[in-house]
ROTORBA-804896 format. One record per atom (N, C-alpha, C, CB): x, y, z. Coordinates in steps of 0.2 Angstrom, whole numbers, padded with zeros to 4 digits, always signed. Glycine has a CB too. Example, Ala and Ser with C-alpha at 12.3 -4.5 7.8 and 13.67 -1.06 7.14 Angstrom:
+0066-0028+0039/+0062-0022+0039/+0066-0016+0039/+0057-0022+0045/+0064-0011+0035/+0068-0005+0036/+0064+0000+0039/+0070-0003+0029/
***
This chain:
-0107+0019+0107/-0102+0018+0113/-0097+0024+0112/-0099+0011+0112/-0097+0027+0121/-0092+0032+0119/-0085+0032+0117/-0092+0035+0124/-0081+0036+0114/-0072+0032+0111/-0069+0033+0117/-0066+0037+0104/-0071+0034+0122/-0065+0033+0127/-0066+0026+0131/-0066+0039+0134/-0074+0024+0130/-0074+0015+0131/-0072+0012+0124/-0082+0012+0134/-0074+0013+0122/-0069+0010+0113/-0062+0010+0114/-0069+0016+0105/-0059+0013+0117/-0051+0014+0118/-0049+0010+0123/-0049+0020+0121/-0053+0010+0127/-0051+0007+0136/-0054-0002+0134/-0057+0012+0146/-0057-0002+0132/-0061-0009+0128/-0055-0012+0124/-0069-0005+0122/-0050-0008+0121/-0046-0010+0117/-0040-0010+0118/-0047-0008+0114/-0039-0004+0124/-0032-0008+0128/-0031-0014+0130/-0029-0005+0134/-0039-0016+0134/-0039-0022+0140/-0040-0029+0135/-0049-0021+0147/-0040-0026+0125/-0042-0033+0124/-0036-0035+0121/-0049-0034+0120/-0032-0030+0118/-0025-0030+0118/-0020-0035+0120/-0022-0025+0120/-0020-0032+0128/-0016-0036+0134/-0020-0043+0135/-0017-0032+0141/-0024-0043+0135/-0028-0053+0135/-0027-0056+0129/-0039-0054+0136/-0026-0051+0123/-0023-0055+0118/-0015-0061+0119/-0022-0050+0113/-0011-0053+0121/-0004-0055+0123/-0005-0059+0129/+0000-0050+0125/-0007-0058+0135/-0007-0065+0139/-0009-0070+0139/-0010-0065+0142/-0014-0073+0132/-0015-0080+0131/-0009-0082+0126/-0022-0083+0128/-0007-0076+0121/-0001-0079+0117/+0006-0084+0122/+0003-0071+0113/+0006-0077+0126/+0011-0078+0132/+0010-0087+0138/+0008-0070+0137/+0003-0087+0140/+0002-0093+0141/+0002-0098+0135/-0003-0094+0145/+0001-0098+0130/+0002-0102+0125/+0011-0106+0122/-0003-0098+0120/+0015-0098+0125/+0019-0099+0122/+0022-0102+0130/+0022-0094+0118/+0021-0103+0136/+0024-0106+0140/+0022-0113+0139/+0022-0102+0147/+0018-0114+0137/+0015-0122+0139/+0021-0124+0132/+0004-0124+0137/+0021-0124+0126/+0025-0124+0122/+0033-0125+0125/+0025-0118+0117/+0034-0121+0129/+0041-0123+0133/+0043-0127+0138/+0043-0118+0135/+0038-0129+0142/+0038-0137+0145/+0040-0140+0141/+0033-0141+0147/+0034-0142+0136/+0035-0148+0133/+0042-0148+0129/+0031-0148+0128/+0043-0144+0127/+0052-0144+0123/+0054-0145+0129/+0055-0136+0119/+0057-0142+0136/+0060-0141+0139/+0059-0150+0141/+0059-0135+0142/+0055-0154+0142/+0055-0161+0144/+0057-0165+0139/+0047-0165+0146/+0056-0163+0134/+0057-0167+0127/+0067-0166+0127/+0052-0162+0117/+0068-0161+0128/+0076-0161+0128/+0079-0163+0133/+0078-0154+0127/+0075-0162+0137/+0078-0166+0145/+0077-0173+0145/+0073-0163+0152/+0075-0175+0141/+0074-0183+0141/+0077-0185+0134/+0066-0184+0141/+0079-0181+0130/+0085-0183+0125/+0092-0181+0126/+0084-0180+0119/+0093-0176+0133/+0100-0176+0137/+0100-0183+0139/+0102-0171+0143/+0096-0185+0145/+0097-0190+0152/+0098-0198+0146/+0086-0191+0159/+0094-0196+0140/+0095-0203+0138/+0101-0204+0134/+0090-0205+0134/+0105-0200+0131/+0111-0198+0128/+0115-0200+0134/+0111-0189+0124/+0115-0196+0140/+0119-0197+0145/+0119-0203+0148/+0118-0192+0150/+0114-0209+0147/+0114-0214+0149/+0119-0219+0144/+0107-0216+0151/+0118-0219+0138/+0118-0221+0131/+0128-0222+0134/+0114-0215+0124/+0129-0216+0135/+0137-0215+0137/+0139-0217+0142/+0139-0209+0138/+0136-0219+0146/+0138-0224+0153/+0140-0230+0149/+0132-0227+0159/+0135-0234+0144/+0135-0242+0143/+0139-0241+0137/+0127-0248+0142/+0145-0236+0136/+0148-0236+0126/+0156-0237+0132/+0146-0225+0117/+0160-0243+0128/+0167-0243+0132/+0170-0238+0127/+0171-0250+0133/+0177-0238+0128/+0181-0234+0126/+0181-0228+0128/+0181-0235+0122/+0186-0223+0125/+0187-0216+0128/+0185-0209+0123/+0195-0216+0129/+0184-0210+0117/+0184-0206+0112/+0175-0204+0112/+0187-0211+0105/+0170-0211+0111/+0163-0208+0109/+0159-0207+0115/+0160-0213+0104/+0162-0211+0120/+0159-0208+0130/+0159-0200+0129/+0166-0210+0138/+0166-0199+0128/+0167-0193+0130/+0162-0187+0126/+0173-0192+0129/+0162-0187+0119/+0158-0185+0114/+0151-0184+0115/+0159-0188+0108/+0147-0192+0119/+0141-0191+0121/+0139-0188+0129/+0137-0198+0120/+0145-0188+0130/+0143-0183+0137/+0141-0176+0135/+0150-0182+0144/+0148-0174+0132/+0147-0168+0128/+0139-0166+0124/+0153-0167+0123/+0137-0168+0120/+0133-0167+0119/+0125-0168+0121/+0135-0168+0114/+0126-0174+0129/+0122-0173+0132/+0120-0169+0137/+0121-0178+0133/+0124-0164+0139/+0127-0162+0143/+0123-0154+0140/+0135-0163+0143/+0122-0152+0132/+0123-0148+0128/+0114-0149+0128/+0128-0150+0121/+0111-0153+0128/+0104-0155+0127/+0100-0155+0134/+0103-0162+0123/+0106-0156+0139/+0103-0154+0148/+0105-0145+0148/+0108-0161+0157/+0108-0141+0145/+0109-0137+0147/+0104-0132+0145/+0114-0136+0147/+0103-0133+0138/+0095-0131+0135/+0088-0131+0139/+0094-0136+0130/+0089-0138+0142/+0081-0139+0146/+0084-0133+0151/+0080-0148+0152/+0090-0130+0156/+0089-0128+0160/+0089-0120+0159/+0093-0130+0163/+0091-0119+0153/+0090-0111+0151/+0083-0110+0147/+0097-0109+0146/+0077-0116+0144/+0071-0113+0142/+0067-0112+0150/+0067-0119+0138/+0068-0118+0156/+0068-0118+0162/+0068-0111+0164/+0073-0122+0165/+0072-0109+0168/+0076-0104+0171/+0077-0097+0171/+0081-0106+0171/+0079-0096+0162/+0079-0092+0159/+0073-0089+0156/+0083-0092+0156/+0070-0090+0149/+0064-0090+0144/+0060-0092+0149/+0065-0094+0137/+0059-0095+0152/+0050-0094+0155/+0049-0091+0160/+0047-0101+0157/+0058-0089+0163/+0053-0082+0172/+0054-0075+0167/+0061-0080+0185/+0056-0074+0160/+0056-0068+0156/+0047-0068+0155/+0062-0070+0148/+0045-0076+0153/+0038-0073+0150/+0034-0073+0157/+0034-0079+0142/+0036-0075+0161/+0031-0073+0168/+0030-0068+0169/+0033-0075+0173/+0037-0064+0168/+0036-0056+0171/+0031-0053+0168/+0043-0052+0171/+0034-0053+0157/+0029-0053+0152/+0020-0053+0154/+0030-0059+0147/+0022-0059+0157/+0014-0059+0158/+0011-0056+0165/+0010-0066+0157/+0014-0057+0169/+0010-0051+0177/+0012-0046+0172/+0015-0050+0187/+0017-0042+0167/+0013-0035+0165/+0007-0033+0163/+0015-0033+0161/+0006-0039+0159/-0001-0038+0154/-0007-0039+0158/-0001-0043+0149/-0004-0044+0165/-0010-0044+0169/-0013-0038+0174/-0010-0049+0172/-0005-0035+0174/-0006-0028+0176/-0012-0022+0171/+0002-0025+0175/-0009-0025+0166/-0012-0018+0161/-0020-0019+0159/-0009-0017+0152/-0021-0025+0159/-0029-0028+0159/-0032-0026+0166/-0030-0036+0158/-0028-0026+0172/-0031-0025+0177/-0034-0016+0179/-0027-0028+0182/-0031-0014+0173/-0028-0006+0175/-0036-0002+0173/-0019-0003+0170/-0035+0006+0179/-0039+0008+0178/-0038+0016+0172/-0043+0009+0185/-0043+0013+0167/-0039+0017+0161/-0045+0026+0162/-0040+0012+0151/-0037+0032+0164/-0042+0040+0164/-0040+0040+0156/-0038+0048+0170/-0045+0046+0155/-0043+0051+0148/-0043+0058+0153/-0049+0051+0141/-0036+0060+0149/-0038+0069+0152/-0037+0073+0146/-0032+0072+0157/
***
C-alpha cells in the first residue's frame, strides 16, 4: 500500500477513534446529568415537607447546587463536545492531498 494511503487511512482512523470516544463520553453525561437532576428535584422536594427555618434553607441550597450541575453538564460540556465532534466529523469526511 502506497504511504500516502497509509497516512490518509490513518488520519480518517484517528478522527473515528475520537468520535466514538466523544459519543461515548456524551452518553456518560446524560446519565450523570439525570442522576443529578433527580438528586436536586428530590433534595428540593425533601425541603418543602422539613419545617423550620435553618435546614429548609440548607436543602434548597444544596439542591439548588445539584440542579445547577445538571444544567452546566447540559448546556455547557455537551454543546463543547458537539462542536468536538462535527470537527472530527469534519476531518473523517475530509479529502486528504499530499504535495
Amino acid at each position: 500500500m502506497p504511504e500516502k494511503k497509509i497516512y490518509a487511512l490513518a488520519i480518517k482512523e484517528y478522527f473515528s477513534d475520537e468520535m466514538a470516544s466523544i459519543s461515548r463520553e456524551l452518553r456518560h453525561y446524560n446519565i450523570v446529568a439525570a442522576i443529578v437532576s433527580a438528586i436536586g428535584l428530590s433534595i428540593l422536594a425533601a425541603s418543602l415537607l422539613m419545617e423550620g427555618e435553618l435546614w429548609p434553607a440548607v436543602l434548597d441550597i444544596v439542591a439548588w447546587v445539584f440542579i445547577w450541575e445538571a444544567v452546566d453538564i447540559i448546556a455547557f460540556r455537551k454543546h463543547e463536545l458537539r462542536i468536538r465532534k462535527f470537527r472530527c466529523r469534519a476531518f473523517v469526511n475530509m479529502k486528504i492531498e499530499f504535495i
